[in-house]
VEXPADREN-546884 format. One record per residue (C-alpha): residue number from 1; x, y, z. Coordinates in Angstrom, 3 decimals. Layout:
N
<site nr="NUM" X="X" Y="Y" Z="Z"/>
...
This chain:
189
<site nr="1" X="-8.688" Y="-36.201" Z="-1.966"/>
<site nr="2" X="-5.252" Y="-36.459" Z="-0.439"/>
<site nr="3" X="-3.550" Y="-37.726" Z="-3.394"/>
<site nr="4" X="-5.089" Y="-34.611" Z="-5.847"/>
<site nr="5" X="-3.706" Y="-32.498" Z="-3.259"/>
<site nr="6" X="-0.290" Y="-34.037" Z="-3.829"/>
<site nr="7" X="-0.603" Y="-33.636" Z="-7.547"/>
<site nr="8" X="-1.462" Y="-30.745" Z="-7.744"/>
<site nr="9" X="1.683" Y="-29.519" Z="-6.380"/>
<site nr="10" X="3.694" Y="-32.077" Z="-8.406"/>
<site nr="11" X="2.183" Y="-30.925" Z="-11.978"/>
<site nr="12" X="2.830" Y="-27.226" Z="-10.905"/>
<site nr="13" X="5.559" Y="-26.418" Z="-8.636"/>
<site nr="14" X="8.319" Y="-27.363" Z="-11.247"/>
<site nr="15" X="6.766" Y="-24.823" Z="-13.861"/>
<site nr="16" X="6.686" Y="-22.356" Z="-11.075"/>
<site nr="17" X="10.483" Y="-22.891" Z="-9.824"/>
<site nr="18" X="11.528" Y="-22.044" Z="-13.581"/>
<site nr="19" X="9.190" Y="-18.625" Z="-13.479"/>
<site nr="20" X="10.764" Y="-18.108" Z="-9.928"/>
<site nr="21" X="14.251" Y="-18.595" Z="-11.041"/>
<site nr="22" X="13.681" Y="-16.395" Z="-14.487"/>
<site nr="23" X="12.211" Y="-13.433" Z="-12.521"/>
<site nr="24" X="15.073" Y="-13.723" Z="-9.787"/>
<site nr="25" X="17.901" Y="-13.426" Z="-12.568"/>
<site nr="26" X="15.909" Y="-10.653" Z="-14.170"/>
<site nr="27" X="15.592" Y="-9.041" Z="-10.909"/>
<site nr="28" X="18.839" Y="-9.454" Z="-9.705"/>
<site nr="29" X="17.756" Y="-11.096" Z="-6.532"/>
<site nr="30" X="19.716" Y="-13.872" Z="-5.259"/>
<site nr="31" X="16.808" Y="-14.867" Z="-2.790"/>
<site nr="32" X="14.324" Y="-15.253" Z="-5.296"/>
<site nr="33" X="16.701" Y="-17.444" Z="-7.489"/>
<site nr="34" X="17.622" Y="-19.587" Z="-4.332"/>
<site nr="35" X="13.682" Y="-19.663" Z="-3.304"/>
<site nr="36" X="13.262" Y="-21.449" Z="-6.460"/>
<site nr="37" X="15.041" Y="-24.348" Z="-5.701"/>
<site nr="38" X="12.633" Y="-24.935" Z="-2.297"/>
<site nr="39" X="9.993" Y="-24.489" Z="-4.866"/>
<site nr="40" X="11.786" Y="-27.631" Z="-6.482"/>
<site nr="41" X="11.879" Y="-29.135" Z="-3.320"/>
<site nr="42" X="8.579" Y="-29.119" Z="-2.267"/>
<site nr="43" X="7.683" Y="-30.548" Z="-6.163"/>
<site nr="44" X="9.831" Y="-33.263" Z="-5.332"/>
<site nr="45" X="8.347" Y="-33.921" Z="-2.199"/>
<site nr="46" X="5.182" Y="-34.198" Z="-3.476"/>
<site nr="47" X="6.249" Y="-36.707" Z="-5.922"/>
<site nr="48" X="7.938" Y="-38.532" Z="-3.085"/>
<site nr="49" X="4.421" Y="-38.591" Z="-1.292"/>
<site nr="50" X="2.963" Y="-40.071" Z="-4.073"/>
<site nr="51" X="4.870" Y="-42.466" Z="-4.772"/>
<site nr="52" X="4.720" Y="-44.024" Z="-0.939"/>
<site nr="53" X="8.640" Y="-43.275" Z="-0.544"/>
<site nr="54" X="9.850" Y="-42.660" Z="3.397"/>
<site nr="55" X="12.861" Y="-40.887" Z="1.993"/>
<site nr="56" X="13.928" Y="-37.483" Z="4.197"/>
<site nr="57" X="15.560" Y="-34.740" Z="1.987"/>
<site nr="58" X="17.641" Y="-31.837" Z="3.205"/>
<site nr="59" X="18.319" Y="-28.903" Z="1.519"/>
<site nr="60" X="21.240" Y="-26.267" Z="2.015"/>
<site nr="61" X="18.792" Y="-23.340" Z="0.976"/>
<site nr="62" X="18.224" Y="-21.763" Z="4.730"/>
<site nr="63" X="13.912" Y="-22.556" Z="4.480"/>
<site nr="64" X="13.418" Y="-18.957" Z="3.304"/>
<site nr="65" X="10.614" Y="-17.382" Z="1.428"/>
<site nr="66" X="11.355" Y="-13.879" Z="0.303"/>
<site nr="67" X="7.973" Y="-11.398" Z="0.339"/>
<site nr="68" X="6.952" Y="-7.989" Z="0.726"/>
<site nr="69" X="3.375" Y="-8.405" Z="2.040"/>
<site nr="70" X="3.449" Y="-12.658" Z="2.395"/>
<site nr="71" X="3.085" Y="-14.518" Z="5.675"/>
<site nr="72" X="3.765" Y="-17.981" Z="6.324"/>
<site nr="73" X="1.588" Y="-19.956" Z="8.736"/>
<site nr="74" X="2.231" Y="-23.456" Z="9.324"/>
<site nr="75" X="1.429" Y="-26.995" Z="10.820"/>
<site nr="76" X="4.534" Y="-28.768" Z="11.972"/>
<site nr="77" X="5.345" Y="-31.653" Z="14.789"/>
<site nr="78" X="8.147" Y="-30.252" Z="17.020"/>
<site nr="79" X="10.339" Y="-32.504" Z="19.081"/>
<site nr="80" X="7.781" Y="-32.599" Z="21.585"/>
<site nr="81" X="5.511" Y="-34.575" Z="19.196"/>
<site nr="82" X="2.838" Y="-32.086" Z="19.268"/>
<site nr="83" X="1.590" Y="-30.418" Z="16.109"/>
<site nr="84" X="2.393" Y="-26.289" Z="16.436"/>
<site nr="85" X="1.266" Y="-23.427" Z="14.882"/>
<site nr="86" X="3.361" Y="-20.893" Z="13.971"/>
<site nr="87" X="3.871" Y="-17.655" Z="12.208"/>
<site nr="88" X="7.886" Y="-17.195" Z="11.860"/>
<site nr="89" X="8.921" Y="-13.813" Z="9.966"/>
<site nr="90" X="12.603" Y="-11.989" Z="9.228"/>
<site nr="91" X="11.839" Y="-8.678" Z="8.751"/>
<site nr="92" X="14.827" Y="-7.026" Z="6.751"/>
<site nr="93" X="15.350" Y="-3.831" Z="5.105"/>
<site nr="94" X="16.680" Y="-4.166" Z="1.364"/>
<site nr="95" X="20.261" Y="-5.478" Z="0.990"/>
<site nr="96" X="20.662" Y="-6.205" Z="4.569"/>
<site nr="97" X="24.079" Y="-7.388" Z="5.254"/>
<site nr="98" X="23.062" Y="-9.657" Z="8.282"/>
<site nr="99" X="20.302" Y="-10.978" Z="6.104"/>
<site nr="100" X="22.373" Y="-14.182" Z="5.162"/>
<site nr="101" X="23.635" Y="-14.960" Z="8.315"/>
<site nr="102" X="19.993" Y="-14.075" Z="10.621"/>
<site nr="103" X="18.756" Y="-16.724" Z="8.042"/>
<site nr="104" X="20.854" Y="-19.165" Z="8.434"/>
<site nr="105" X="20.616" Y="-18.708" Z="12.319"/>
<site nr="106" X="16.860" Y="-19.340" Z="12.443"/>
<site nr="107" X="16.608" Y="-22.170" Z="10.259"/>
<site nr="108" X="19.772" Y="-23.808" Z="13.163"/>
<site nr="109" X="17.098" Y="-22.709" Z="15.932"/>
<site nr="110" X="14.267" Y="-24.391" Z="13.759"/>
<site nr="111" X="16.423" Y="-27.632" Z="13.204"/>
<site nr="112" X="17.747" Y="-27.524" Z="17.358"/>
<site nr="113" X="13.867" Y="-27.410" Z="18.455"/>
<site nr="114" X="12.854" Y="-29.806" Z="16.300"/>
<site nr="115" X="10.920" Y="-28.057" Z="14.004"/>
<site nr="116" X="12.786" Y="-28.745" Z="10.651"/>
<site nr="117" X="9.934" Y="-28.094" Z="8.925"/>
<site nr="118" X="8.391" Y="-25.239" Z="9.572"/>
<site nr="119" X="9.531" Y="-22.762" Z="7.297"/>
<site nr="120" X="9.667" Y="-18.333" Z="7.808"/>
<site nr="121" X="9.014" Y="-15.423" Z="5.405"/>
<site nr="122" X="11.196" Y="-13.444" Z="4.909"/>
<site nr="123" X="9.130" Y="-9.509" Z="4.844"/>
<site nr="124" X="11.769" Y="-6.808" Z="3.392"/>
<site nr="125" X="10.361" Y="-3.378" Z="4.968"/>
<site nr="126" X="10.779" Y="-0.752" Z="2.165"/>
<site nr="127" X="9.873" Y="2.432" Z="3.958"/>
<site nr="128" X="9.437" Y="4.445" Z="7.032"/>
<site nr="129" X="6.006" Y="3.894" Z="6.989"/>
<site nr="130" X="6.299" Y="0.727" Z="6.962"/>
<site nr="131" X="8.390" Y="0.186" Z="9.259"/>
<site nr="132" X="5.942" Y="2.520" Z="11.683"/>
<site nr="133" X="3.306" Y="0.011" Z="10.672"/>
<site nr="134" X="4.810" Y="-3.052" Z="11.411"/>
<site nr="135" X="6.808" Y="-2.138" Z="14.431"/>
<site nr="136" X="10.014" Y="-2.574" Z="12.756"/>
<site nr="137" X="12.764" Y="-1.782" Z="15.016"/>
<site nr="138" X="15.821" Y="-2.726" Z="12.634"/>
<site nr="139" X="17.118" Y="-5.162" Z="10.407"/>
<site nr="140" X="17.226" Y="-8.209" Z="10.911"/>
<site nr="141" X="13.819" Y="-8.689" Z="13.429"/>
<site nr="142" X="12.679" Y="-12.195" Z="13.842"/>
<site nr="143" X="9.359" Y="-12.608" Z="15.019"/>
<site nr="144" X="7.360" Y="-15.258" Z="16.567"/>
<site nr="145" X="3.247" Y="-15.410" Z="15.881"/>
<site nr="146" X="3.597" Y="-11.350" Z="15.398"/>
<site nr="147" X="6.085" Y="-11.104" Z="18.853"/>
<site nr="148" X="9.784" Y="-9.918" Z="18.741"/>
<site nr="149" X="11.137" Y="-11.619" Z="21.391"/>
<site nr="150" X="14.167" Y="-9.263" Z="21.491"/>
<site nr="151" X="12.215" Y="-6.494" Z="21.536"/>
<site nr="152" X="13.567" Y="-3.051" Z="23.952"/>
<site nr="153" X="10.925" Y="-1.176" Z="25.259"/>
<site nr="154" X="10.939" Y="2.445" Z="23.895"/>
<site nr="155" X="13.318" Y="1.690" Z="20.910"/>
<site nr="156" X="10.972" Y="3.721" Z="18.179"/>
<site nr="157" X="10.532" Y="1.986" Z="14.463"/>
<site nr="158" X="13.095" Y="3.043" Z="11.952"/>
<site nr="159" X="14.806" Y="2.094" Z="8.886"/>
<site nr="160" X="18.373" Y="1.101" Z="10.535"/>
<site nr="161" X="20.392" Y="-2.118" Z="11.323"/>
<site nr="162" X="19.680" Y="-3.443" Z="14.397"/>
<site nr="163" X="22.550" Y="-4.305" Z="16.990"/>
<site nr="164" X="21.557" Y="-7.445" Z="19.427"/>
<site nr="165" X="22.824" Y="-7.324" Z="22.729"/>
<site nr="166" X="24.677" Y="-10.961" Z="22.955"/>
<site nr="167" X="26.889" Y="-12.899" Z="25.585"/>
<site nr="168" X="29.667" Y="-12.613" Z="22.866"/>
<site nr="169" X="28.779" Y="-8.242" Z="22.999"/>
<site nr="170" X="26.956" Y="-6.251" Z="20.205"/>
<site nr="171" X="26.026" Y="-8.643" Z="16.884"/>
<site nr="172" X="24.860" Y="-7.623" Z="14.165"/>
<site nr="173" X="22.094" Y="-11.539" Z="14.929"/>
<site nr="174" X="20.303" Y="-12.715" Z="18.171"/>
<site nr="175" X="22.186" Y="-15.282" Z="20.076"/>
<site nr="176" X="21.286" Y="-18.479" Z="19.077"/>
<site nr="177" X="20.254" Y="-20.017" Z="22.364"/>
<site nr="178" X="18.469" Y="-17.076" Z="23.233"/>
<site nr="179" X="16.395" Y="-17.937" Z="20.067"/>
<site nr="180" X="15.852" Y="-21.309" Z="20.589"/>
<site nr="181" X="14.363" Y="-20.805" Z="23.580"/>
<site nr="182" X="12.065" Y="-18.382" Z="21.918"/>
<site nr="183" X="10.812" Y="-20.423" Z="19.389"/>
<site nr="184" X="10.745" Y="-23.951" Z="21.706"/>
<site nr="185" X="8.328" Y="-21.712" Z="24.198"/>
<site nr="186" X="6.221" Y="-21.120" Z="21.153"/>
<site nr="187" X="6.283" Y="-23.893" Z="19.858"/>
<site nr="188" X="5.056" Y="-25.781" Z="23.296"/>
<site nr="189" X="1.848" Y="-23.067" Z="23.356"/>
């Protein structure tokens, strides 16, 4: 059973990486286009499985999966050797200039707790009422199993960039240690 459930993947992914890539360019989206090379990834990770290979691969694409309605729930070993489960989202409104950078800032607080492989979605909030329904405070929000862990009591939902309070002053993204220690006290629940 385990080795059709690494096929699978293997005979489909790479047809799906070329449909995610095509739509992306059509769209105009640079996440899509750079989703499909995880897509790729994941194909050849498959094959990798298959063929008994201990090979590790790394990939520059920040371990985000762009979605409007999507959530990501995962099984990964952290550094504590215990399996976690996790639901990791970035919550963005469209063409969110901190986007890149609140990406690349979770997957480093992924890799520092030793979770390299869990992966987030990425949700992009398109409206005031849905930003109402999912508690969306600004952009970017990372949350952790549903929680914002920089979350300020009173601040209503709204369709705005959000401004962390930091050690450094006002950022436009969380402060990295602050965030690890989010997702490490997660991750050990």
């Amino acid at each position: 059973m385990g080795i059709v459930l690494a096929a699978v993947p293997l005979l489909i992914m790479p047809y799906l990486s070329y449909v995610q890539r095509r739509a992306g360019r059509e769209l105009g989206s640079a996440s899509a286009v750079a989703d499909f090379k995880q897509t790729l990834l994941y194909s050849c990770l498959s094959g990798m499985l298959l063929s008994g290979s201990n090979s590790t691969h790394s990939s520059a694409d920040p371990g985000a999966t762009r979605s409007s309605r999507r959530r990501s729930l995962l099984n990964t070993t952290g550094a504590t050797g215990r399996t976690a489960v996790m639901e990791i989202e970035l919550l963005i409104v469209p063409d969110c200039p901190n986007e890149a950078p609140a990406a690349r800032l979770l997957r480093q607080a992924l890799d520092d707790v030793g979770l390299r492989t869990m992966r987030f979605t990425t949700v992009v909030v398109t409206s005031p009422e849905d930003a109402e329904k999912q508690q969306f405070t600004g952009s970017p929000t990372i949350r952790v199993d549903g929680t914002d862990p920089f979350a300020e009591p009173g601040q209503p939902p709204g369709m705005a960039c959000r401004i962390y309070h930091t050690a450094m002053g006002p950022a436009g993204v969380p402060d990295l240690a602050t965030l690890r220690q989010a997702l490490k006290q997660a991750a050990d629940h």
